[in-house]
N, C-alpha and C positions, 0 to 999 in steps of 0.2 A: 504494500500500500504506500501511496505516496501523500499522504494526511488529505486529498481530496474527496469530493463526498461522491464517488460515485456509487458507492454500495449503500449512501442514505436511501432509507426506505422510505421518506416523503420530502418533498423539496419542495419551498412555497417560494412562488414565482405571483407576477402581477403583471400582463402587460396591457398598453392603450394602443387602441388604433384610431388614428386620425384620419377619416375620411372627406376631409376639406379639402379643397380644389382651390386655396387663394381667393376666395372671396368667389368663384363661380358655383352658378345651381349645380347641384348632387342630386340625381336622381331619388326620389322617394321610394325602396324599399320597403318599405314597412309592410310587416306578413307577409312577406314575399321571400326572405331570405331568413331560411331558420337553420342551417349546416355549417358547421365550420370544417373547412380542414384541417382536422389534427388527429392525432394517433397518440391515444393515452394507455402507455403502457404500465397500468395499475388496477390489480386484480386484487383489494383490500376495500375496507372501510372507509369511508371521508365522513367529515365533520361537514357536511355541504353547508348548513346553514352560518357556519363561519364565514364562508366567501363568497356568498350569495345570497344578499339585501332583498327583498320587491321591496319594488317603489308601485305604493299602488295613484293611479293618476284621475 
């Protein structure tokens, strides 16, 4: 081992996507796009409601 956390059994990450054009229209998505690309290789438990708020509107 080289004191790196590869063999951590959970690793808290956080990232934002910015989907602004510099001031130009962004199409409206909304309900239209419910898939992210990603590949979660974690076959355990999550605290989900830790990292995931509703906002109800």
């Amino acid at each position: 081992m080289d004191g790196g956390n590869e063999g951590s059994p959970l690793l808290r990450s956080q990232t934002t996507v910015d989907l602004s054009r510099n001031g130009e229209a962004v199409a409206d998505l909304t309900g239209k796009v419910h898939l992210l690309p990603c590949c979660i290789k974690y076959d355990g438990s999550a605290s989900v409601s830790d990292y995931f708020k509703p906002k109800f509107s």
